[in-house]
C-alpha positions in Angstrom: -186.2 -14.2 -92.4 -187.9 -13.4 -89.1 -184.9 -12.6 -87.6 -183.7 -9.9 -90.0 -184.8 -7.1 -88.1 -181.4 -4.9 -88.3 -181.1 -2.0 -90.5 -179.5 0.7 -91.6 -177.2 2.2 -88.9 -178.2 -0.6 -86.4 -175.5 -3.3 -84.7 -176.7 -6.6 -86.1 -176.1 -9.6 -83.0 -174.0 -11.9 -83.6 -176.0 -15.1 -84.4 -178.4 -13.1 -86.5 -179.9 -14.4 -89.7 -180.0 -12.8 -92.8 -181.8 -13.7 -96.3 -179.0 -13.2 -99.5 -180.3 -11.8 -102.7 -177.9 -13.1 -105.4 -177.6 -15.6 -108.3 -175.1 -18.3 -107.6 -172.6 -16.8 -110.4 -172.2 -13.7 -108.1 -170.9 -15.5 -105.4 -167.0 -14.9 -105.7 -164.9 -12.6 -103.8 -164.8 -8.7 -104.9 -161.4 -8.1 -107.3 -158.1 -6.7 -105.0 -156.9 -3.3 -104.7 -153.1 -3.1 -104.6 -151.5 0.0 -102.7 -147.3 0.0 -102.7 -145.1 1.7 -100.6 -141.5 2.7 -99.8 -142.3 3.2 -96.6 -142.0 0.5 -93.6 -145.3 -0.4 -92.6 -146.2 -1.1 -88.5 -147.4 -4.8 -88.3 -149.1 -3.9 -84.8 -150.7 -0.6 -86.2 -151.9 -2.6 -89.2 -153.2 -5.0 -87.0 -155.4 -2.8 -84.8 -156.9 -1.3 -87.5 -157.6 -4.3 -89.2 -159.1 -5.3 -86.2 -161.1 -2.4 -85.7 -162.5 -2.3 -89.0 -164.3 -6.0 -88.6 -165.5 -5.0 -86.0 -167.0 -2.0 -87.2 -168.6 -3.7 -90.0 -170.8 -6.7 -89.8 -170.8 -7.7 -93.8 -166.8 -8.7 -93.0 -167.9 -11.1 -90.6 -170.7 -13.0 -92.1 -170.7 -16.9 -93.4 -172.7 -18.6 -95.8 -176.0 -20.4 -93.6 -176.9 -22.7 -96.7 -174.6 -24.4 -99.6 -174.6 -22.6 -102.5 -176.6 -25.3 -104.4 -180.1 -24.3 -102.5 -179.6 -21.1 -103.7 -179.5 -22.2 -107.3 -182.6 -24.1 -106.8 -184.6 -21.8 -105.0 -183.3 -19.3 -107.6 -184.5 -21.4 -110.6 -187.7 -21.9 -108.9 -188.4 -18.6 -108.1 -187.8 -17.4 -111.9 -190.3 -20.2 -112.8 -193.2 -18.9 -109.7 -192.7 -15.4 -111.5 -194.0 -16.7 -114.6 -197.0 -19.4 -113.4 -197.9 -17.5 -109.9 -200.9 -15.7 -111.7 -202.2 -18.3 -112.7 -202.6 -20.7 -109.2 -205.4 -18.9 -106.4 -204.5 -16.2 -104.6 -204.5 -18.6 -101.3 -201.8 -21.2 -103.0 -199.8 -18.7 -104.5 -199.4 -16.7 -101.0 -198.3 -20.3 -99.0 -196.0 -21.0 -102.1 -194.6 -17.8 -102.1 -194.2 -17.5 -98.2 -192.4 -21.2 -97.9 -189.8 -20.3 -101.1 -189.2 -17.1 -98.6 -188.5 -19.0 -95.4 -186.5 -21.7 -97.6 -183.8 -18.5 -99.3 -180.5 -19.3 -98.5 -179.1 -17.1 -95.9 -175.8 -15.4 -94.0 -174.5 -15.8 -90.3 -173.3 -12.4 -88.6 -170.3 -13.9 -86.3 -167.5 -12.4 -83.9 -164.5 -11.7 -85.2 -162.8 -14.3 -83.0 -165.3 -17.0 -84.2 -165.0 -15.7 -88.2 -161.4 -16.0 -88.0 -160.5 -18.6 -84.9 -157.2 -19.8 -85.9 -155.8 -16.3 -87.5 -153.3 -13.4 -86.2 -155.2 -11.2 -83.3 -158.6 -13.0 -85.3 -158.1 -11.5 -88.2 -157.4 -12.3 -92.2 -154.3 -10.2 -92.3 -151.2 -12.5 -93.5 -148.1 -11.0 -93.2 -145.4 -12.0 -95.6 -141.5 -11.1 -95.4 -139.9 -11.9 -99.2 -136.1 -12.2 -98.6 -135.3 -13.6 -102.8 -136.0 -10.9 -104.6 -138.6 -9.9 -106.8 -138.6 -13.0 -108.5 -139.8 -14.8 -105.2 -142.2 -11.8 -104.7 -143.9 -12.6 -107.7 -144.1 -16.6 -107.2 -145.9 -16.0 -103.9 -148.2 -13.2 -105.6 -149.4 -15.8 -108.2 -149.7 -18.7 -105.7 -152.1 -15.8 -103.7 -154.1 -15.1 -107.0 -154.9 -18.9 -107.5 -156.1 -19.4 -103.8 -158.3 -16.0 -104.3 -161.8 -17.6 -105.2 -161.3 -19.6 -101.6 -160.7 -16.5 -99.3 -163.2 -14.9 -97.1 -165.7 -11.8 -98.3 -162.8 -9.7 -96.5 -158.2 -10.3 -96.9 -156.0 -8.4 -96.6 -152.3 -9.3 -97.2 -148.8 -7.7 -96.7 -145.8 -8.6 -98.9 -142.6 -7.0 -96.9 -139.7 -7.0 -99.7 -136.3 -6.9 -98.0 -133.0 -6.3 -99.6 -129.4 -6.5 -98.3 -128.3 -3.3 -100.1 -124.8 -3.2 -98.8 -122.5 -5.4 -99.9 -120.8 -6.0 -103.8 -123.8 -6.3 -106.2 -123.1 -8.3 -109.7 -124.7 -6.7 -112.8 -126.3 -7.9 -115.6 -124.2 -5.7 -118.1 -121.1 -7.0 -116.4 -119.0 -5.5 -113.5 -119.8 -5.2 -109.8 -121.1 -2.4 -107.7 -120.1 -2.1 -104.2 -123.2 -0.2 -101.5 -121.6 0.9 -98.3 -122.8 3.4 -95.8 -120.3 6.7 -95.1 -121.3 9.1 -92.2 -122.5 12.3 -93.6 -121.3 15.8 -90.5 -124.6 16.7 -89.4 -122.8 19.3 -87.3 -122.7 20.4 -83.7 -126.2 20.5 -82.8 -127.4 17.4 -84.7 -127.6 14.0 -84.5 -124.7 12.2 -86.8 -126.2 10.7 -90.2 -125.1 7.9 -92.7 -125.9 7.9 -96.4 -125.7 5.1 -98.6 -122.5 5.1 -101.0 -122.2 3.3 -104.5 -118.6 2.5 -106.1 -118.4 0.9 -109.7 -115.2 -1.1 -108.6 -114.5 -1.7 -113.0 -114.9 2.2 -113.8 -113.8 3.7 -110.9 -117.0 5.8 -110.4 -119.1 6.0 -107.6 -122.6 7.9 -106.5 -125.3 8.6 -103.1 
């Protein structure tokens, strides 16, 4: 397009115009990466980078210009001007060839605000606290891989699992486990500490 004037290493405006080279089975989101941790994650911290890193990067803030049905037909009829465009004069085959450019479908580089209007800090993150187990953990995960195909070129999710660990615990086996937190002496010159305590009230044995 005339507008596509920003390259490597250059800010592209918002606004801006791009043309898209792809065939219209390409046009589905890239696969997910997982990454699972122990440790408690800072929703804020999270957020700001998020944040930071569409802002950063203009391909994570880009929209489809045309449907995705001009791009099959101007794909389908540039296959066909590869095969017939020797055989027209030079002066047709430059005006055919120069109109199928200006007609290639083509991406919007937008704010972050206007990408994602209606989202946390105008972002994709979704933050999601699971409170019944893993069982309910993996019910939202498979409701999330369904809706994948109609997600943005950039999500990003985070699946909080949180237990109540103390209390009596009923086990498969049979028999119940009590959790219970006991102060541990961190002496004198330190700050007092609990650890967690298990008791298998039916065998009399019990663990940190």
């Amino acid at each position: 397009h005339g507008k596509q004037t920003a390259g490597c290493g250059v800010e592209a405006q918002e606004g801006q115009e791009f043309a898209v080279w792809w065939s219209p089975g390409q046009n589905t989101p890239m696969g997910a990466w997982v990454l699972r941790t122990d440790e408690h994650v800072d929703h804020d911290a999270l957020l700001k980078a998020t944040q930071d890193l569409i802002d950063q990067h203009p391909s994570l803030r880009i929209e489809k210009a045309d449907p995705v049905r001009l791009m099959s037909f101007c794909f389908d009829a540039a296959v066909l001007w590869s095969l017939y465009a020797k055989l027209l004069p030079a002066r047709i085959a430059r005006l055919f060839g120069r109109s199928l450019f200006l007609a290639w479908p083509g991406l919007v580089v937008k704010s972050r605000p206007a990408m994602f209007p209606d989202s946390p800090g105008h972002t994709p993150l979704e933050v999601h606290t699971i409170t019944d187990g893993q069982d309910g953990l993996e019910r939202r995960l498979g409701d999330r891989r369904r809706e994948f195909v109609n997600k943005p070129p950039f999500d990003i999710a985070l699946y909080e699992l949180r237990l109540p660990l103390l209390g009596d615990w009923e086990l498969s086996r049979g028999g119940t486990v009590r959790v219970l937190k006991c102060p541990v002496d961190a002496g004198a010159d330190e700050t007092p500490q609990e650890r967690l305590l298990f008791r298998d009230l039916e065998r009399g044995m019990e663990g940190h």
